[in-house]
Every structure is written in C-alpha cells, then in structure tokens.
LODREN-172323 format. One record per residue (C-alpha): residue number from 1; residue in one letter; x, z, y. Coordinates in steps of 0.001 Angstrom, whole numbers, always signed. Layout:
N
pos:NUM code:a u:X w:Z v:Y
...
***
This chain:
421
pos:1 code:x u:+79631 w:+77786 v:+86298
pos:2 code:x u:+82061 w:+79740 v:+84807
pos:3 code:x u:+84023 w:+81075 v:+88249
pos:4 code:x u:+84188 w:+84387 v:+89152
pos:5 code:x u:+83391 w:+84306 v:+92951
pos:6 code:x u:+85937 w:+87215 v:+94817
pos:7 code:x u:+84806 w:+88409 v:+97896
pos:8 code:x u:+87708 w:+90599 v:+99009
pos:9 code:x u:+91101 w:+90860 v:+97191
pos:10 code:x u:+92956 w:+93781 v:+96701
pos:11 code:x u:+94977 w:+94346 v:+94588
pos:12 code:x u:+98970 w:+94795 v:+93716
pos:13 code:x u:+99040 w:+92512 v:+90603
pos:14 code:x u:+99720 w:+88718 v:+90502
pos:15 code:x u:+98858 w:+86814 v:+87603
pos:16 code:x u:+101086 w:+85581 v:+84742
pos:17 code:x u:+98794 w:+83226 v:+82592
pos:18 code:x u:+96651 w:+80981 v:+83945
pos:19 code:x u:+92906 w:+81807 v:+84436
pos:20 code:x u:+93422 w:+85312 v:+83430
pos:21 code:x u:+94420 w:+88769 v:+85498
pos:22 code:x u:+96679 w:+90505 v:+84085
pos:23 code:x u:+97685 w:+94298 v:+84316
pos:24 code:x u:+99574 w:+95411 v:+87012
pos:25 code:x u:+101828 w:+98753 v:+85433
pos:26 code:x u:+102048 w:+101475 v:+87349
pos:27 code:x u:+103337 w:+105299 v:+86933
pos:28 code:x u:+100485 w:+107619 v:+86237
pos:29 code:x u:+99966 w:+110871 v:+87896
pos:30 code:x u:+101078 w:+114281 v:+86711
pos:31 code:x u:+99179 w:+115505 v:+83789
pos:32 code:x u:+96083 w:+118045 v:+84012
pos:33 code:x u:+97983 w:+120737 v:+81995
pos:34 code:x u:+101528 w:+121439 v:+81603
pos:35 code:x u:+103350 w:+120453 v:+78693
pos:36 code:x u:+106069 w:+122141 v:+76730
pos:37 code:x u:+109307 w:+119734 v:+77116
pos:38 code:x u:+109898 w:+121495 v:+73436
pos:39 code:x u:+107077 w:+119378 v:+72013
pos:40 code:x u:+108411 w:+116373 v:+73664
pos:41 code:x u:+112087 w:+116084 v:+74023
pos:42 code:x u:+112591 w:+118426 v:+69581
pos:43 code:x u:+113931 w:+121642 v:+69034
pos:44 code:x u:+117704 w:+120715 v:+69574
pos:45 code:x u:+116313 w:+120195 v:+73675
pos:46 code:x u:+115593 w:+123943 v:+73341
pos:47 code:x u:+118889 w:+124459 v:+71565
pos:48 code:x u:+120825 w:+123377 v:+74291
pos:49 code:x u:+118416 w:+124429 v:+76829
pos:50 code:x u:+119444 w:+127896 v:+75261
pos:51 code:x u:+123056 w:+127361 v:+75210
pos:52 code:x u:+123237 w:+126221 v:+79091
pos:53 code:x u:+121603 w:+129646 v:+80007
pos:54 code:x u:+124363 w:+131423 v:+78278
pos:55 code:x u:+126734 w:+129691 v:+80011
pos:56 code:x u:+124793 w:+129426 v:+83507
pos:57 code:x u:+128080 w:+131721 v:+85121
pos:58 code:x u:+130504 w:+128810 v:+83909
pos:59 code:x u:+128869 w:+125757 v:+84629
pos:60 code:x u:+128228 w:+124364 v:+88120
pos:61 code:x u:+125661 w:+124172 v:+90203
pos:62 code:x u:+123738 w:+121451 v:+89229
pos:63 code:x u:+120718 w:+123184 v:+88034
pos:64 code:x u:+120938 w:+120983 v:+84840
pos:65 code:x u:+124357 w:+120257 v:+83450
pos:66 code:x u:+126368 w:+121543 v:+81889
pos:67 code:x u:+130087 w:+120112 v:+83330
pos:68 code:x u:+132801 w:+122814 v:+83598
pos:69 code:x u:+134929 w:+123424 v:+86983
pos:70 code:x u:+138147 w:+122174 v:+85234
pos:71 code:x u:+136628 w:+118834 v:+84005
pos:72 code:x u:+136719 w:+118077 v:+88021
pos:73 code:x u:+140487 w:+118161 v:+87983
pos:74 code:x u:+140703 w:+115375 v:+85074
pos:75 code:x u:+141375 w:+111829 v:+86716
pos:76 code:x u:+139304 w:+110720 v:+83670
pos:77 code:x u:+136197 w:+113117 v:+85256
pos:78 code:x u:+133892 w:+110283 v:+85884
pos:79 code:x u:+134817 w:+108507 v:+82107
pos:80 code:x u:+133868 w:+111878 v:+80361
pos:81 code:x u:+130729 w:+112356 v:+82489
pos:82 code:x u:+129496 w:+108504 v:+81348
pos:83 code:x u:+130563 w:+109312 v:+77921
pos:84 code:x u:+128788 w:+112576 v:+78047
pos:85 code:x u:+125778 w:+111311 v:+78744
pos:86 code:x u:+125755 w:+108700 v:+76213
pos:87 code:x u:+126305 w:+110983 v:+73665
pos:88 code:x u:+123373 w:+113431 v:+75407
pos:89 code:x u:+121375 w:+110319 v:+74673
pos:90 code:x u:+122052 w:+109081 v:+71796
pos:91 code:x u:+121576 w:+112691 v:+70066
pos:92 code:x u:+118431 w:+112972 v:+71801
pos:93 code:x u:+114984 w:+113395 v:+69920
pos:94 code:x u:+112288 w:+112271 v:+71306
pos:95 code:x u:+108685 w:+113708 v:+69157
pos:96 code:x u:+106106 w:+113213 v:+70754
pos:97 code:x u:+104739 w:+109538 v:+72368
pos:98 code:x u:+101692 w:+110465 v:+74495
pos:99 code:x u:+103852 w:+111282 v:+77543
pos:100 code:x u:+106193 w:+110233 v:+79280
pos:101 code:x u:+109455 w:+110930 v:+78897
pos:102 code:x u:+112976 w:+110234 v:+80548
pos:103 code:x u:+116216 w:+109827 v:+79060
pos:104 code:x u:+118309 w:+111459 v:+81930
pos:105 code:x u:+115751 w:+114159 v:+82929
pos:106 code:x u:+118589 w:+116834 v:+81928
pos:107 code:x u:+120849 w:+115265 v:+84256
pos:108 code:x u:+118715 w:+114126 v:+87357
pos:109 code:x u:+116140 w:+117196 v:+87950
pos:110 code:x u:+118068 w:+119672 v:+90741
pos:111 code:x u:+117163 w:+123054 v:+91177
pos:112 code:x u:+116950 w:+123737 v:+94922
pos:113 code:x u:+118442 w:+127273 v:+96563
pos:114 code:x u:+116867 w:+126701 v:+100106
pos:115 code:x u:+113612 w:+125575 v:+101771
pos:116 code:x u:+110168 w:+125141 v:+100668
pos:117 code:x u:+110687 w:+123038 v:+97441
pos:118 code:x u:+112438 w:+124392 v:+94120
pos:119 code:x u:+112931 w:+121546 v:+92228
pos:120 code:x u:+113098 w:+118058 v:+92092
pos:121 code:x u:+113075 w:+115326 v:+89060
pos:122 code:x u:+114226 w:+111559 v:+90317
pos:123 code:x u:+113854 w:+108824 v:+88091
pos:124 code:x u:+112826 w:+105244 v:+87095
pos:125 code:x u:+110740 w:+103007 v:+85343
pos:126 code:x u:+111720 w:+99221 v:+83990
pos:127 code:x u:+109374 w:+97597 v:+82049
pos:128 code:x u:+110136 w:+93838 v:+81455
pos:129 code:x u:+108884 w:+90955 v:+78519
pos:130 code:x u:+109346 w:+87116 v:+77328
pos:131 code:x u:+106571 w:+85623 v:+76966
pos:132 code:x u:+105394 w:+82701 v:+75404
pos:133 code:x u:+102208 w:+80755 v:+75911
pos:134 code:x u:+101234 w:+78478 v:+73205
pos:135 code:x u:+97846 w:+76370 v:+74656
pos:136 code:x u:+95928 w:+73966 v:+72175
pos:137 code:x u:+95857 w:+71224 v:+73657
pos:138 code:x u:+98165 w:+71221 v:+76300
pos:139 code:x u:+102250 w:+72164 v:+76952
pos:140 code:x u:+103662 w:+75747 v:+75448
pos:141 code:x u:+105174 w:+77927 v:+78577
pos:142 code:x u:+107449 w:+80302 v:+78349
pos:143 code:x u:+108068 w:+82700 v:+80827
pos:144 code:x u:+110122 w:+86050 v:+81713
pos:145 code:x u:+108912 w:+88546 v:+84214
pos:146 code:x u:+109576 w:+92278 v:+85083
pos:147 code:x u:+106193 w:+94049 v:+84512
pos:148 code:x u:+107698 w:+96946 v:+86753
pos:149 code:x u:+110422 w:+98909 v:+88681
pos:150 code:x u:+109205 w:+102225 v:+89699
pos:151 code:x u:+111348 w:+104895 v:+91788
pos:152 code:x u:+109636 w:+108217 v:+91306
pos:153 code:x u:+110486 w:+111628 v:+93045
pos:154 code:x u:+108528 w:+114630 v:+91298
pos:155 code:x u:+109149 w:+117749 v:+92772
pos:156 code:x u:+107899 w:+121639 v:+92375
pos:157 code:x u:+107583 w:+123837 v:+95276
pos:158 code:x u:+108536 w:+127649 v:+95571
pos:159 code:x u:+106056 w:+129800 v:+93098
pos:160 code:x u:+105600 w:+126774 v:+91019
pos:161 code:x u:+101882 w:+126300 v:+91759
pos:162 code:x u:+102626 w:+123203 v:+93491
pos:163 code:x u:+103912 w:+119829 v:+93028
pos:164 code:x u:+104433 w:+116660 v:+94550
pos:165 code:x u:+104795 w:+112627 v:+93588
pos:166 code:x u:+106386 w:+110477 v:+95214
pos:167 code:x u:+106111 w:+106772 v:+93422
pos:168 code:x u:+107505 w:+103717 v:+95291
pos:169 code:x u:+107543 w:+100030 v:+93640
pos:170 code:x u:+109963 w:+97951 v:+95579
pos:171 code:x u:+108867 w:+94442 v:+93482
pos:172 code:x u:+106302 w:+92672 v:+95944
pos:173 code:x u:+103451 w:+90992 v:+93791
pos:174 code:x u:+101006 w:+90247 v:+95948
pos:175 code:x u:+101010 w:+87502 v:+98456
pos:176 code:x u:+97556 w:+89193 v:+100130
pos:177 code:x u:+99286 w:+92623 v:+101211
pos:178 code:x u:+102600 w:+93379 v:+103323
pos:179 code:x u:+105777 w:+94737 v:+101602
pos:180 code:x u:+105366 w:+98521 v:+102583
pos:181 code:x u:+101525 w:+98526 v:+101689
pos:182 code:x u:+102108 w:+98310 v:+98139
pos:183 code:x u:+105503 w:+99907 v:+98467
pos:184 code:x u:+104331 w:+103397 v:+98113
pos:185 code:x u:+102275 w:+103988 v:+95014
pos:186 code:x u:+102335 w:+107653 v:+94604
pos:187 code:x u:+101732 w:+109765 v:+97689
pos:188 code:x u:+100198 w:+113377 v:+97224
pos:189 code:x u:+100699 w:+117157 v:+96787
pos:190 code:x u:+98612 w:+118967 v:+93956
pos:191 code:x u:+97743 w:+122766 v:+93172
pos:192 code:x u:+97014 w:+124307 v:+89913
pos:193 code:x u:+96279 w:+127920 v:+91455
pos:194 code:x u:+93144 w:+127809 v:+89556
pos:195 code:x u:+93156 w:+128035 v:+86027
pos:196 code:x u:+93023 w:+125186 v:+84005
pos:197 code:x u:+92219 w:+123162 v:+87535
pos:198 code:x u:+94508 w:+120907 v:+88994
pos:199 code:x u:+93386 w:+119694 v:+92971
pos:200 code:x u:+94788 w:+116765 v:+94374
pos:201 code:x u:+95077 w:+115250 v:+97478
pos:202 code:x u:+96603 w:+111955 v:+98503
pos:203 code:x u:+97115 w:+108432 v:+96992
pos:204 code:x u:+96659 w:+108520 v:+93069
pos:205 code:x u:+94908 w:+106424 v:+90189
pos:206 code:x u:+91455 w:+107438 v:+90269
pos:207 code:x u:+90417 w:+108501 v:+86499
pos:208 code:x u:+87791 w:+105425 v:+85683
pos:209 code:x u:+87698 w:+104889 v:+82238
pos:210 code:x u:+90021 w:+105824 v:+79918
pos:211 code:x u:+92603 w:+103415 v:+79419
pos:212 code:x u:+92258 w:+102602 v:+83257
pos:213 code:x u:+93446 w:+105615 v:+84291
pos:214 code:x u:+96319 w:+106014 v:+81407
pos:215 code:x u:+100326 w:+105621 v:+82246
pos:216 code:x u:+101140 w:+102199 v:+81638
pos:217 code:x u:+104528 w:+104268 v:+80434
pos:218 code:x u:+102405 w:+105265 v:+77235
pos:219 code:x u:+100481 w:+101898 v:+76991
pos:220 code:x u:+99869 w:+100941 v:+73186
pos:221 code:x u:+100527 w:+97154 v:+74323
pos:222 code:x u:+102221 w:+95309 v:+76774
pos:223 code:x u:+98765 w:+94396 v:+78961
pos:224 code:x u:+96053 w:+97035 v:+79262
pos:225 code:x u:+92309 w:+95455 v:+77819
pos:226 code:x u:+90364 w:+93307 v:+80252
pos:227 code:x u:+87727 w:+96191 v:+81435
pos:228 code:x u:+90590 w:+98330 v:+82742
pos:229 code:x u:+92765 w:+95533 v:+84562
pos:230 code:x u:+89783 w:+93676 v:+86075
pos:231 code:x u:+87370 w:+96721 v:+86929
pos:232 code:x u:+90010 w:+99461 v:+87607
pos:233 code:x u:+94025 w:+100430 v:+87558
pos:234 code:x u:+94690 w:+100985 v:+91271
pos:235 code:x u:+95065 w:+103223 v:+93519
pos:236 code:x u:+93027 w:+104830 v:+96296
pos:237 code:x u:+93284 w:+107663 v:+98765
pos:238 code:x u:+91519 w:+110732 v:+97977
pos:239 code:x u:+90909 w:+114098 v:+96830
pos:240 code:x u:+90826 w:+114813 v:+92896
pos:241 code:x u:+89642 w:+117556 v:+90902
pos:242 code:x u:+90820 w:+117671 v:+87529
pos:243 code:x u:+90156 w:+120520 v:+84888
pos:244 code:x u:+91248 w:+120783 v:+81450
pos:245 code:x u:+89881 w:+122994 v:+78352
pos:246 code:x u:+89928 w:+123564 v:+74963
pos:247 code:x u:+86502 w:+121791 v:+74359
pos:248 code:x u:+86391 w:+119506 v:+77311
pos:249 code:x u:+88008 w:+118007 v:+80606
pos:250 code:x u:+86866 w:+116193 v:+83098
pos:251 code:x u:+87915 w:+114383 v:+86148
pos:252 code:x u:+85933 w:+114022 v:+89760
pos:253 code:x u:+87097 w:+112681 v:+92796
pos:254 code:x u:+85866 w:+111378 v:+96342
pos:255 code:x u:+88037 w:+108545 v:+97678
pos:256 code:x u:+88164 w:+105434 v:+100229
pos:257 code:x u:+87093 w:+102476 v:+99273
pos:258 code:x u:+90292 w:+101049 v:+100471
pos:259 code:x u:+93973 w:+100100 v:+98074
pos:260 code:x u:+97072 w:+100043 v:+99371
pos:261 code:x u:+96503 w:+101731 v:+102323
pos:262 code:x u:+95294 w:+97942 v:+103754
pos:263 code:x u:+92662 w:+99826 v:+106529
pos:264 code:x u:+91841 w:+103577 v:+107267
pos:265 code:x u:+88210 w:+104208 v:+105482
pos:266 code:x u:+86019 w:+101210 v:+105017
pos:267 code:x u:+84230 w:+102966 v:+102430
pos:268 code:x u:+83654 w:+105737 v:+100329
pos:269 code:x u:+84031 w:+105752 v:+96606
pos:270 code:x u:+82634 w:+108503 v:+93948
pos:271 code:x u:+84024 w:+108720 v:+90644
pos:272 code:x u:+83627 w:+110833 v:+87683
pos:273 code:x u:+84634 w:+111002 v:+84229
pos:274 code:x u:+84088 w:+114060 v:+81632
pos:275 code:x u:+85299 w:+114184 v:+77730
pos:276 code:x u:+83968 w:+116374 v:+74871
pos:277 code:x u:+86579 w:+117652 v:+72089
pos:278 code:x u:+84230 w:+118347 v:+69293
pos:279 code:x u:+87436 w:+120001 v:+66977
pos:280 code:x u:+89601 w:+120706 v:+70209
pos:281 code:x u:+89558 w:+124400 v:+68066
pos:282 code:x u:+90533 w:+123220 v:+64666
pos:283 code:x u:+93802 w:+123123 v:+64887
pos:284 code:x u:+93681 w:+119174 v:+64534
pos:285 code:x u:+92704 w:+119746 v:+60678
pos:286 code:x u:+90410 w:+117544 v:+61008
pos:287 code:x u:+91859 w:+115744 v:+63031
pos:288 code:x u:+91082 w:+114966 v:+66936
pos:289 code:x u:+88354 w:+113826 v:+68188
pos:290 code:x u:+87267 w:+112730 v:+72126
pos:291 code:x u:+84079 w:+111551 v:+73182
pos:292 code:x u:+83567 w:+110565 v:+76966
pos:293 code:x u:+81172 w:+108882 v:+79739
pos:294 code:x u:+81444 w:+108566 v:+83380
pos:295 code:x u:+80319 w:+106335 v:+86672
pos:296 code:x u:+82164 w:+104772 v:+89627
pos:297 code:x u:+80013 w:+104519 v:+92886
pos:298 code:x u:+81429 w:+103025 v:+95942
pos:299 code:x u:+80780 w:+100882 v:+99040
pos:300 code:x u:+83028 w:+98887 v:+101042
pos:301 code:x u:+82958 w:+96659 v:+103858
pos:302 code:x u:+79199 w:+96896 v:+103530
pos:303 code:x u:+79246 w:+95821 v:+100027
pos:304 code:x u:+78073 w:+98179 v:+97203
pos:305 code:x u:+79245 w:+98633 v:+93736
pos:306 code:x u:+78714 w:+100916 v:+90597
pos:307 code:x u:+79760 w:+100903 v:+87235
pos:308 code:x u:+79753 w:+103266 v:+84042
pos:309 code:x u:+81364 w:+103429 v:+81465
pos:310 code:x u:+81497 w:+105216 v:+77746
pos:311 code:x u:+84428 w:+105999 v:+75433
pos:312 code:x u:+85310 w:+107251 v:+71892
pos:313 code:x u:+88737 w:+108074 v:+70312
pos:314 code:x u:+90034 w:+109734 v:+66975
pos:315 code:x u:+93117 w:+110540 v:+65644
pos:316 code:x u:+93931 w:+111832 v:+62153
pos:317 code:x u:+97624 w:+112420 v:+61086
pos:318 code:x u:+99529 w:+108771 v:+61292
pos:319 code:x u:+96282 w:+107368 v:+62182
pos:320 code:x u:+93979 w:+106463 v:+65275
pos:321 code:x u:+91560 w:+104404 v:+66700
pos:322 code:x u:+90004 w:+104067 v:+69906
pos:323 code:x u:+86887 w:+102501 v:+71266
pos:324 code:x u:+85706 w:+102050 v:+75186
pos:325 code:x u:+82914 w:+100181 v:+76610
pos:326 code:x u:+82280 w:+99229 v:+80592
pos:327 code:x u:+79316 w:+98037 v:+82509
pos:328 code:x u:+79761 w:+97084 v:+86076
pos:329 code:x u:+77319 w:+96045 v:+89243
pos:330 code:x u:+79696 w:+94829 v:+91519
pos:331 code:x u:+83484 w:+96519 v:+91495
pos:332 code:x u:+86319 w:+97223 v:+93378
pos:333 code:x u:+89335 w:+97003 v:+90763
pos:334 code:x u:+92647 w:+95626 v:+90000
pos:335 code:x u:+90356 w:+91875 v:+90043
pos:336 code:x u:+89432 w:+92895 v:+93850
pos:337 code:x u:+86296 w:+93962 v:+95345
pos:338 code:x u:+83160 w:+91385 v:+93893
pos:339 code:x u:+79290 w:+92106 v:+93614
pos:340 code:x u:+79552 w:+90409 v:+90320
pos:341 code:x u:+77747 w:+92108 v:+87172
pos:342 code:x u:+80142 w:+92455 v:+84481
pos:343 code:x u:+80599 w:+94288 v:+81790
pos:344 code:x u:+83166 w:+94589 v:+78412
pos:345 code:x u:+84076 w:+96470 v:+75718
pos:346 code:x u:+87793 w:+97179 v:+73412
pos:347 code:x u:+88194 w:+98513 v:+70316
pos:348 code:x u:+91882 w:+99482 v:+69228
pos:349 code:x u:+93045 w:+100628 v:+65804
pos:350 code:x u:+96735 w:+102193 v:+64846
pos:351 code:x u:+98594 w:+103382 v:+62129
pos:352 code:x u:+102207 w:+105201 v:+62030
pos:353 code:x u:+104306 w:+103998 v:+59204
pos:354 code:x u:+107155 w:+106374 v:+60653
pos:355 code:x u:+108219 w:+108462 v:+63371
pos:356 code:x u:+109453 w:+104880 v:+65152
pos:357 code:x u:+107387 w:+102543 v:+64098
pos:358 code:x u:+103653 w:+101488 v:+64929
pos:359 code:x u:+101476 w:+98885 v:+64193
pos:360 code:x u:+98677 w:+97984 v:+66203
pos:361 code:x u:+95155 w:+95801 v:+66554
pos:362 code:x u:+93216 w:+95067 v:+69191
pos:363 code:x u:+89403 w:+92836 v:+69631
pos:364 code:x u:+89263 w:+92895 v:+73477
pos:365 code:x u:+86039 w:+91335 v:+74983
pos:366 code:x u:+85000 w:+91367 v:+78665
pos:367 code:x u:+82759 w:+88713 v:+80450
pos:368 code:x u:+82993 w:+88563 v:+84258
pos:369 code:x u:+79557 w:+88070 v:+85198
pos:370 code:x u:+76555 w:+88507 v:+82825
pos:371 code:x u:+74382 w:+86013 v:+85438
pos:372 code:x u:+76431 w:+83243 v:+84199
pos:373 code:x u:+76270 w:+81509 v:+80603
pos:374 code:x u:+79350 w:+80859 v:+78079
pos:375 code:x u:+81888 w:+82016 v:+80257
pos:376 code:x u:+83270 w:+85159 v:+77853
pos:377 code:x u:+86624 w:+85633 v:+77550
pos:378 code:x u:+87781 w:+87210 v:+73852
pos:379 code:x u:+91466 w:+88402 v:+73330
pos:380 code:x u:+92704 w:+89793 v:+69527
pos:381 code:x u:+95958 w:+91190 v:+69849
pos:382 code:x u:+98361 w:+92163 v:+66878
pos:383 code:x u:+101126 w:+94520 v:+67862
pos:384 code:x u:+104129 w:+96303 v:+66783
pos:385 code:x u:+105716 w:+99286 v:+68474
pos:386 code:x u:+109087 w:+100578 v:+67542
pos:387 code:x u:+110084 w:+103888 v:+69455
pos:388 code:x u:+113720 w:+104036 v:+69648
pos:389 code:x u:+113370 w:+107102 v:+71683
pos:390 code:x u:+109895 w:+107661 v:+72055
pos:391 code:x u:+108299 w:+106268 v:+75102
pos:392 code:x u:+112111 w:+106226 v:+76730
pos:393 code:x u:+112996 w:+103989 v:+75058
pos:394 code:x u:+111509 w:+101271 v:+73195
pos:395 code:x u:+110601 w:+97585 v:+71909
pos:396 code:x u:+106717 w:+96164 v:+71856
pos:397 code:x u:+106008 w:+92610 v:+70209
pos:398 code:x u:+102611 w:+91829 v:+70819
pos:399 code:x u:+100877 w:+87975 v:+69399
pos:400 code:x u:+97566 w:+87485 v:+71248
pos:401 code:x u:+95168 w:+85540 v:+70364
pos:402 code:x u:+93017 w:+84139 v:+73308
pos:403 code:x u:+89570 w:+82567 v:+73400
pos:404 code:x u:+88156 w:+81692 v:+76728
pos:405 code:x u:+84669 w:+79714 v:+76800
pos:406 code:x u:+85856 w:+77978 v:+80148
pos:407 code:x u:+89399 w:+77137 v:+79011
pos:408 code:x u:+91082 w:+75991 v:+75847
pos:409 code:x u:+92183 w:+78391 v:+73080
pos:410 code:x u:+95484 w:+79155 v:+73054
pos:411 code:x u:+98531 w:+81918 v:+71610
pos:412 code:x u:+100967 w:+84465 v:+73495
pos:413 code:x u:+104148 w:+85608 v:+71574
pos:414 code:x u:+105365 w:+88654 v:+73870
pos:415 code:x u:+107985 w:+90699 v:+73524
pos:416 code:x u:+108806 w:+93655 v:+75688
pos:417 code:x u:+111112 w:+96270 v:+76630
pos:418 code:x u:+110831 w:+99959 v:+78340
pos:419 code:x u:+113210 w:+102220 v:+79723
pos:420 code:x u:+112814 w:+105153 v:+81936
pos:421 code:x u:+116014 w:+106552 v:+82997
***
C-alpha cells in the first residue's frame, strides 16, 4: 500500500499537485533578537533616518514621513505623495536577505502619543506563482495560484519591552475549517525584559525544525522540503520561550495540541529545539556555522505522537549549504494529525553570484510511513533567486524534478513572485 492513512486533518493548506501536500506560507513570528534596520534596509536608510530627525519640527505628525505642511495646500498633494513614494522605493537598498523586509515600512509604522501602545507597523504579504506540471505519461497542467495574502499589525508598547502580532490571512484554503478559524494566524503579546530572552504567549509557529519554523517571506524556494510541510508549519496556542546568544539559542515551548483554534485543549504538545554556533565569536572569518537537534512530544484526541529531528548549516561569504534530517512516530503537522512513522531528510546548497542573484539546489527526500514498502517520494529542485529588493521584492524560478514510487515521474516549471508592501 502506498496510502498514507490520516486520522484527523488539520491543517490551513490545500493541495496544488496531485498526490503531494504542499506548503502552506505563512508570516513568521518576530525574531529572538532585535535587528538593526541599518543592516537591512543600507546606510542611505540611516541617512535619511538622520535627516527626518533634523527636520522632526517641520514635518508632520506622522511619526515617519517626511511631507511638509504646505505640500497639503497643493491640489496635486496626493500625485506628489504617490510619486514620492515611488521614488522612496526605487532608491531603496535593501542588504541583507535573511529577514524580512517591507517596502513601505517608512511610510506605514505610526508613532502613537496616547494609550498603552507606542507604535505600530501595518503591512502585507503577496506571494503568488505559475506553475506548470509536466507528468510522464499523462497531460501537462498548468496552473496559477496565490501562495498567500497576509495582513499583519506589529506593534510596540510604552517602554519598548513589549510587542504584539497581529497576522490575519483572509484566503480560505481549507474546506475542513470555518473562515474565521484560519483567519487569524498571528495572535500574541511577547516580552524581552530578560536579556537575550524573548517570552511569548498566544498563537505562533512553534520552532520544530529548522526550516519548519522559518518565514516563508525568506524561503530559499517557492515550497518548503517535504519534512517541514508534512510534519510541521502551523500554528498552535501556547507559551514560548526563546533565548538567543553568541554561542547558542534555543527555543522551548508548551502548547495545545489543537490548530486553528478548531477546539479549546485536546492535548498538550512539548517542543524543543536548541542550536550550537561553534564560530558565533569569529567574526564570521571563518565563516558561520549552526549545528542543532530537538523533539516534538504531543498527544491529541487520545492519540500520541513524537518526533526529533537534527540539523546542520554553514555559510561562508557568497556561499551556503544547509542540511536537516526528521524522524517522526506519529505527528500532528501541516499533513494533519496521523500515528504514522515517518521520517525524511533535505539537503540544500547556494551560491551568490551577486548582491541580486542566487542560485540554488535542492535533493529533498521524505517517506510517509517507514511500515510500508516503495512508497518514497524524492523531489530535486533547481532554483534561481533574483532579489530586486531583497526579500521585498523579488522573482523565484524553481524546475522540480519529482519521483514518487506510487505515481509516475513527472516535472514542475514554477515561477513566483513576492511583495511585501
């Protein structure tokens, strides 16, 4: 038999090809450490990050930009705002691609006078892609399909030692859940009042694996490997403790069982997940390197599951590589809650040839139940990334190959497209 028997599904994802689940993209939560927008956005960011302080007395009070009061009383006020902001954007330099990053952050994050909160960032996520499914020995489909539309709300309150996400996803995949179940991703309030600690509480993505619990806004391709859409990628309801040092970080948290907020606590779930950083104090001379390991232990509606996991990752100037490996009794992940054993493994490999462009490779293997004979499922993937403005903007073409021992061979052409605004 080569069926993968599903006892419960949950899960916000609907399937695109045939016989296989694919990701489901999602925002990711705030990261464990702040970053320096410098770092991200270039040094002309801080340049006019600069100049708007100087002329804080003359601008409004937007918190962000940098309009003067006589531009109102132009009838062409709303044409030189729009052409503005083009220009903002097309000037804009994006450096760094292992966060997100919006295009309008300058424009849409409000600084607050009064009340409890002091300020707030709106924005959103598209994600979309053509696809084109080339089978052996049967008809080629082509398909389009948005991957994702995500309205996010991230917000600071007073003192700055707490923050909020709020993440709602208005497209309705799944024809198992109710609109508003899946409509709110992102639902909690974090502290950082203890150093290098972040503590969490509400609905996040649980940190199993490592590509599980990654943005899909900083994905290398356009669909995450097999381990992490089939065994994890969703959410649950929790609290999180997450803690981040030169030489390590790690990630713990105590959840329910349930996703998408479809019942109050069938279950509990346990997971944890801790790195080393070997040359975390070199300097990245010799480059960086992460080692990791962790376990997922859970039970739900009386059925138990556990699964662990290993990973490995280096990067070395306009090169890196990646390697993960995941070994599951039974899980409760974006394929739904199964007792199945399963277990796969990815390795990815990258090289830079500029600033923009990256090209990519991928031997993705993952087979659904180890009780069961010849029913593996193999994907290679050749990609290309070109970052227009870094992960803000850009262009993906992936070609995957696809080798399934219960269905025929066959080829995906994808191309795909991401803006956050």
């Amino acid at each position: 038999m080569c069926a993968l028997d599903v006892i419960t599904l949950e899960t916000d994802s609907k399937p695109v090809f045939s016989g296989t689940v694919l990701d489901v993209q999602e925002a990711d939560d705030n990261p464990v450490v702040d970053v320096d927008e410098n770092t991200i956005y270039g040094k002309e960011k801080a340049g006019s990050d600069a100049e708007g302080a100087e002329n804080t007395n003359q601008t409004l009070k937007s918190g962000i930009a940098d309009y003067h009061p006589e531009d109102f009383s132009s009838k062409f006020f709303l044409l030189n705002i729009l052409s503005n902001t083009a220009k903002d954007i097309y000037n804009l330099e994006i450096e760094r691609t292992d966060v997100p990053s919006a295009l309008l952050k300058d424009k849409l994050t409000f600084d607050i006078p009064k009340g409890p909160v002091e300020s707030m960032h709106i924005w959103t996520a598209f994600q979309s892609h053509f696809t084109t499914e080339i089978n052996e020995d049967s008809d080629t489909n082509s398909k389009f399909d948005v991957g994702l539309i995500n309205v996010l709300i991230d917000g600071k309150f007073k003192g700055g030692k707490e923050n909020f996400r709020i993440m709602l996803d208005p497209t309705h995949r799944s024809n198992h859940t109710p609109f508003m179940q899946t409509f709110f991703q992102d639902l909690y309030i974090e502290t950082n009042r203890i150093p290098h600690t972040r503590v969490l509480i509400g609905n996040s993505r649980p940190g199993v694996g490592i590509e599980g619990a990654q943005s899909p806004y900083t994905l290398s391709f356009i669909s995450r490997s097999q381990i992490s859409r089939n065994l994890s990628n969703m959410r649950k309801f929790g609290v999180r403790v997450r803690g981040d040092y030169s030489l390590m970080n790690y990630d713990v948290g105590l959840y329910s069982s349930s996703t998408n907020f479809t019942s109050f606590f069938p279950g509990h779930e346990f997971d944890a997940w801790m790195n080393l950083k070997p040359l975390g104090k070199t300097d990245g001379k010799y480059g960086k390197l992460v080692t990791g390991a962790g376990v997922q232990s859970g039970e739900k509606h009386g059925t138990s599951y556990y699964m662990t996991g290993a990973y490995a990752g280096y990067e070395y100037k306009k090169f890196w590589t990646k390697f993960e490996y995941a070994r599951a009794n039974g899980s409760n992940g974006g394929a739904g809650l199964t007792n199945k054993h399963s277990q796969g493994m990815f390795v990815t490999a990258a090289y830079r040839l500029t600033k923009k462009l990256e090209l990519l490779a991928r031997y993705d293997h993952f087979d659904p139940d180890r009780d069961i004979a010849n029913n593996n499922r193999k994907e290679i993937t050749l990609g290309t990334n070109y970052y227009l403005k870094g992960q803000a903007l850009k262009l993906i073409f992936n070609y995957v190959f696809c080798q399934n021992d219960c269905l025929d061979d066959s080829h995906r052409l994808m191309v795909g497209t991401q803006l956050l605004l």
